[in-house]
N, C-alpha and C positions, 0 to 999 in steps of 0.2 A: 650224675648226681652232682649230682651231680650232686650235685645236692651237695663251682664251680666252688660246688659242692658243692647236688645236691650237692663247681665248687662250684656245700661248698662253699660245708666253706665253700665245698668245690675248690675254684680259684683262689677263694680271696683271704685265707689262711697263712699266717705270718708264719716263714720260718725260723729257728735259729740258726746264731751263728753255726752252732754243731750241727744242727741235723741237714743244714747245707754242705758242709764242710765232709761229712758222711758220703749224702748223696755222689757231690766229688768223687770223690775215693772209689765208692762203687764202681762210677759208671767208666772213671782211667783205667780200675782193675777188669772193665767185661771188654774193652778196647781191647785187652791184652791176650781175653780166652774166650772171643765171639766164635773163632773158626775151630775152637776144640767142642762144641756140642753136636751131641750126637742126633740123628733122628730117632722118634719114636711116633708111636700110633698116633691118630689122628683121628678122621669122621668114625662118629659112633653114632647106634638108631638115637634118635630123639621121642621115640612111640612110647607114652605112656605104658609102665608097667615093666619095661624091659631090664632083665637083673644081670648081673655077670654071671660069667658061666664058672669063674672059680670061687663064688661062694660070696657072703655078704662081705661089703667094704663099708667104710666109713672115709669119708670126704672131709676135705677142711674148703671152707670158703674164707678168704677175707677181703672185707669192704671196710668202709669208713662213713666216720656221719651216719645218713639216716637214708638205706635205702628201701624200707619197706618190708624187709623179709621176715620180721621175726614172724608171723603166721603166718607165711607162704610155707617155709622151710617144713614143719611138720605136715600139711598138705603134701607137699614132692614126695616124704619120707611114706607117707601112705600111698602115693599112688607109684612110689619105686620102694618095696618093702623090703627089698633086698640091699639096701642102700641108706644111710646114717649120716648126719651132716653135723657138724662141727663148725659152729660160726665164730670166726675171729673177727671182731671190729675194733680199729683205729680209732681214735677220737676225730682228727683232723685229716683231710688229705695230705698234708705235707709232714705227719708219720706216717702214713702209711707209703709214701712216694721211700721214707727213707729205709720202712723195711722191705721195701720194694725190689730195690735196689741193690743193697747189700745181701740181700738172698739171692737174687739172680748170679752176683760176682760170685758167692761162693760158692754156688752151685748145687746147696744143698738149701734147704728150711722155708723154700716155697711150699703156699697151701695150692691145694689139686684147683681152684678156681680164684683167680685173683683177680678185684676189680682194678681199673686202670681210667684215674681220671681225663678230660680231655685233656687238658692242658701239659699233661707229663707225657702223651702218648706217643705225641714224637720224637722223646727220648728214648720210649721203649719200643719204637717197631726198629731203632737202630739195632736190636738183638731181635729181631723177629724170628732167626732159626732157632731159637732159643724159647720158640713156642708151639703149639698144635696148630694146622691149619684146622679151620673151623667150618671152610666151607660142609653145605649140603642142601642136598635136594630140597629139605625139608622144610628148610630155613630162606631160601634165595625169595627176595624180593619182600623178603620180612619187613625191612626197614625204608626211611626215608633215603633215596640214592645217595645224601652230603655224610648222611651216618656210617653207612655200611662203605663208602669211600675212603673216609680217615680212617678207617681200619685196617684197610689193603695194603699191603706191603709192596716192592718194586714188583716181586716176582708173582704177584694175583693170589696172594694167603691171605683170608680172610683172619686174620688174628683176633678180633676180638667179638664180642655180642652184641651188642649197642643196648644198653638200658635207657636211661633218661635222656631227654632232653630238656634246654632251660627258659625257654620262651621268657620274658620278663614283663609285668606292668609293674605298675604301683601300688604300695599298699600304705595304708591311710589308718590315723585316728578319725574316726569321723564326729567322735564324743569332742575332741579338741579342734578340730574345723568349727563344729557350731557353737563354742564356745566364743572364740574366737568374731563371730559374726559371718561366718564364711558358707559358702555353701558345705553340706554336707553329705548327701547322696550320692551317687556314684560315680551317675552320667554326667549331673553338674560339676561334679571334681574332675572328673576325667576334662569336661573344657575348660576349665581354670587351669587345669597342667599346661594343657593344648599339646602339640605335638612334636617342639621344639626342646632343646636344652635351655634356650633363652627364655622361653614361656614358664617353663618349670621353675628357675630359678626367681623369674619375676611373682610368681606365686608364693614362692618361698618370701621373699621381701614384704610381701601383703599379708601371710598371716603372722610373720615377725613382730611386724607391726601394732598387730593386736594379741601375742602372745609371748609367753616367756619361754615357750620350751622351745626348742629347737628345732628348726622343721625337718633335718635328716640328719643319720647316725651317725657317718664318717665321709672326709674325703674321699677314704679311699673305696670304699664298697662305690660312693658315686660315680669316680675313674674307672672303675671296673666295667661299670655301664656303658659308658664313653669310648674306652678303649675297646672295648667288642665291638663298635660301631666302626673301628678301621679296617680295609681289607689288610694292610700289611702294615702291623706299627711298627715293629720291632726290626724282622727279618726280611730279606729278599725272596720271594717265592722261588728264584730264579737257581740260585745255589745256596740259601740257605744262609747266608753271610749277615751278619751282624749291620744292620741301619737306623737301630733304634734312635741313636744321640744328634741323628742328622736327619731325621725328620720332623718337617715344621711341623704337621699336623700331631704330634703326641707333644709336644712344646705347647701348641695349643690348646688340649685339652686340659694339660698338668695348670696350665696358667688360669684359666677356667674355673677349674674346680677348686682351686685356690683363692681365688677373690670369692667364689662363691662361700665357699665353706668359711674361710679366716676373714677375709675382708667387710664380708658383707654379715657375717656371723651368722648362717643359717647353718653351722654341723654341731653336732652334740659333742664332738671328736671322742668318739668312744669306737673304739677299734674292736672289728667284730670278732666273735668269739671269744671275747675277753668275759672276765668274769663280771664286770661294769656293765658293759654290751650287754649282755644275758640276767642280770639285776635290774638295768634297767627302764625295762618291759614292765617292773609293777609299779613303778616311778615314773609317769609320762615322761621317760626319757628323752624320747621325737614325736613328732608327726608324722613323718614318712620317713618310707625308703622302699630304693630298689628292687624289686621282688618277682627275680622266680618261681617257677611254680613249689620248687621245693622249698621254698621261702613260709611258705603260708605254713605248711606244718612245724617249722622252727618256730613262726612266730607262734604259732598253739601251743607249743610244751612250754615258750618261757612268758607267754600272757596270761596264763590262768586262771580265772575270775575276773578278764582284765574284761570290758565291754565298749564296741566301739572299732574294732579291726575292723578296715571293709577293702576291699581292691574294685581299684580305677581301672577300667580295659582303656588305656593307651599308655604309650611309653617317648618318653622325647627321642628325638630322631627318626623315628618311625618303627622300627623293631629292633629286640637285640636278642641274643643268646647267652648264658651265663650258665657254665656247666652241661654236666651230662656223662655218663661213664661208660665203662664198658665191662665184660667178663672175659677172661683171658685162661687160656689152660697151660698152666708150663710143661716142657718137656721133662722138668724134675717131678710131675705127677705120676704115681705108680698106678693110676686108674684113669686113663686120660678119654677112657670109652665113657663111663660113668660119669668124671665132670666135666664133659661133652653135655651130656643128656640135661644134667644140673645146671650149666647154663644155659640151656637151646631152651628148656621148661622156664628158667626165671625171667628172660626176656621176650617170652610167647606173648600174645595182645594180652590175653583175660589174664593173665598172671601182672603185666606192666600197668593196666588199668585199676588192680587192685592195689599195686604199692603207689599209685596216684593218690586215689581214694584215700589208704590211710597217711602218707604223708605227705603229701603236694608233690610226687617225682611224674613228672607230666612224661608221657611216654613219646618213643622216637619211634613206635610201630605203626605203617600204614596203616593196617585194618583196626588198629587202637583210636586214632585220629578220626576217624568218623562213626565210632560206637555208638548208642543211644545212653548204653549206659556211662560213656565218659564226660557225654556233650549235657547232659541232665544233671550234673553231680554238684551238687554245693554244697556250703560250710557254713554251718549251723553258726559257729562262733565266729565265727565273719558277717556278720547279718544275713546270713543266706547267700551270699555271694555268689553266682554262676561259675566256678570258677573252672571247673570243666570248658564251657563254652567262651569263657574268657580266656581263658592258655592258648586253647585255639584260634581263637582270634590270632593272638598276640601271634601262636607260632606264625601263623601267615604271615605276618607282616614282615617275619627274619626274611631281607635280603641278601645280607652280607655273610657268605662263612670267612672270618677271617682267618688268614693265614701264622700259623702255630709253629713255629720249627723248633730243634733241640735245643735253640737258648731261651724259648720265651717262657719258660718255669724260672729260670735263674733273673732273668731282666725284671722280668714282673714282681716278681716276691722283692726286687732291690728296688723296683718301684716305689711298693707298697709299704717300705719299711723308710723311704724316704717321705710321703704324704704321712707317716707315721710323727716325724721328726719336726714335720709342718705343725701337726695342732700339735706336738708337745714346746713347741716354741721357738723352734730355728725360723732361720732367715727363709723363704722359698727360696731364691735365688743359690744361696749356699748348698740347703738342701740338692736339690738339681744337680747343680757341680757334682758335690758328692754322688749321685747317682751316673752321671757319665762318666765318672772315672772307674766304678763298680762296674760298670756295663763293657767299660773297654777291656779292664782287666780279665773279664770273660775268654778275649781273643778274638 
């Protein structure tokens, strides 16, 4: 959810100073008490209908953002009657990373299914015996091989479920395209983007030209973009070591997106998730932005009555991914059979096609990806938009899975809180500095 967030926010969710400083804490205190967990049960049926044998339980799940479930969950609860779910949702990924965290150190006040965005995951399979393997027969060959891979731990546990994935195009006013004089329709917007950062931005310059509003929301959701497009910005796949501040190619994107956004004045600098951000959706805020699939149902709860959303099938660079979660069972669950079955049922195809459906979380399931009903599905308040057949698209075109290690939740968020610093008025140049000395003091 990735929804990078669905992050997602997913990913692209500001943290605070505290609830970074928290995370800290946690993850030095499970350094401390990795080798004191114990094992517990693990594979349980995933067969519709199957109850425990010591009587009814009641489950907690917790997710964050928006991934689909609030009418899945009473579905599961009829077809597992002996079984009761308790939904806890986070606002943003980065609380929910923080209650994450601090429940795992203390080892008590995990919920029995806990989602786990991409971007933090390689923080958490560092406790991976600190969770259920999740392998089974039932399940194997579920997913896309890059999903059900970043879940693998050193020792072949499968730890987590794969929900979403985040395929990205564009999505578009199309009421302020033809306002502007510009093409307006999909396919014509989709070649006016063309298929470049360069092309994109020159787009951006052309309807500036003829309009006041802004062509995208923030620098930083558009680095977000960019930076998925590198196989390795931050870290060394190799051992894992810190190369964010010495590599040319994230200098280049930062520089980038910075003439693009400040220089050339195409960003609204409205930082997402903010209450601005989320206001102003009934204020032709922008024109575009970024948009994974769980993007389109963000942009439906906060457009409402707006007219004029449409999504463009391409993306500059050629493809990217933003977002995508996972379901995770901790070994502090006293029902680890039960939320087994609770996540093996949330991340089944016709279950992952449905929380598409209601909120843009484009599924990571093979037999979900060439459905009739996924590949047929549009959005009404999108002008009809194919967007089933569009995600698809887009997913194809993901080349690159970039490489994610234990620092790039602490790197990125210092990132993002530096393009943050950008549209409120610092220097870039300063800014930057300030982020490589954050990024060293990492270690």
């Amino acid at each position: 959810m990735s929804r990078t967030t669905r992050s997602g926010d997913r990913s692209g969710r500001r943290a605070s100073a505290r609830s970074v400083a928290l995370a800290t804490i946690a993850v030095g205190a499970l350094a401390l008490t990795a080798c004191s967990s114990s094992s517990g049960d693990t594979a349980g049926s995933t067969q519709a209908g199957a109850t425990s044998a010591s009587g009814p339980v009641t489950l907690t799940l917790a997710t964050f953002n928006q991934f689909g479930y609030e009418d899945l969950i009473p579905e599961f609860e009829k077809a597992y009657p002996n079984i009761k779910v308790t939904h806890k949702k986070a606002a943003t990924s980065n609380e929910a990373r923080d209650n994450f965290f601090t429940r795992l150190s203390a080892g008590s006040g995990m919920a029995d299914v806990e989602a786990v965005e991409v971007d933090w995951l390689p923080e958490m399979l560092q406790y991976s015996d600190k969770f259920n393997d999740l392998k089974s027969p039932d399940v194997e060959g579920r997913w896309l091989d890059w999903k059900a891979k970043a879940a693998t731990d050193a020792n072949g546990a499968l730890i987590g479920y794969g929900t979403d994935s985040g395929p990205e195009a564009i999505c578009y006013r199309s009421d302020l395209f033809k306002a502007a004089g510009l093409p307006s329709d999909r396919e014509s917007v989709a070649k006016l983007f063309g298929t470049t950062w360069d092309s994109y931005f020159a787009a951006g310059k052309q309807f500036a030209a003829k309009s006041k509003v802004p062509f995208f929301d923030s620098i930083g959701a558009t680095y977000q973009g960019m930076v998925n497009q590198l196989e390795a910005a931050y870290e060394n796949p190799t051992d894992d070591s810190i190369t964010a501040t010495e590599n040319p190619e994230v200098k280049k994107v930062y520089d980038a997106v910075v003439k693009a956004g400040i220089t050339d004045g195409l960003s609204a600098k409205l930082q997402q998730w903010g209450d601005d951000w989320t206001a102003s959706f009934q204020k032709d805020g922008f024109a575009t932005m970024l948009c994974p699939g769980w993007m389109v149902g963000v942009i439906e709860g906060n457009a409402k009555g707006v007219k004029g959303w449409d999504v463009a099938n391409t993306f500059p660079g050629g493809g990217g991914n933003w977002g995508g979660s996972y379901l995770t069972v901790p070994k502090q669950s006293a029902h680890p059979k039960e939320a087994q079955q609770l996540a093996a049922w949330l991340t089944a195809p016709e279950q992952q096609i449905k929380a598409f459906k209601k909120v843009g979380a484009f599924p990571s399931q093979v037999q979900a990806l060439s459905s009739p009903d996924l590949l047929s599905f549009k959005v009404a308040s999108f002008n009809d938009a194919p967007t089933g057949q569009i995600f698809a698209d887009r997913a194809k075109a993901v080349t690159i899975a970039p490489y994610k290690g234990t620092h790039y939740f602490a790197i990125n968020d210092a990132m993002q809180q530096a393009l943050t610093r950008v549209e409120q008025g610092s220097s870039p140049q300063e800014s930057w500095d300030k982020w490589v000395n954050d990024v060293k003091a990492l270690g």
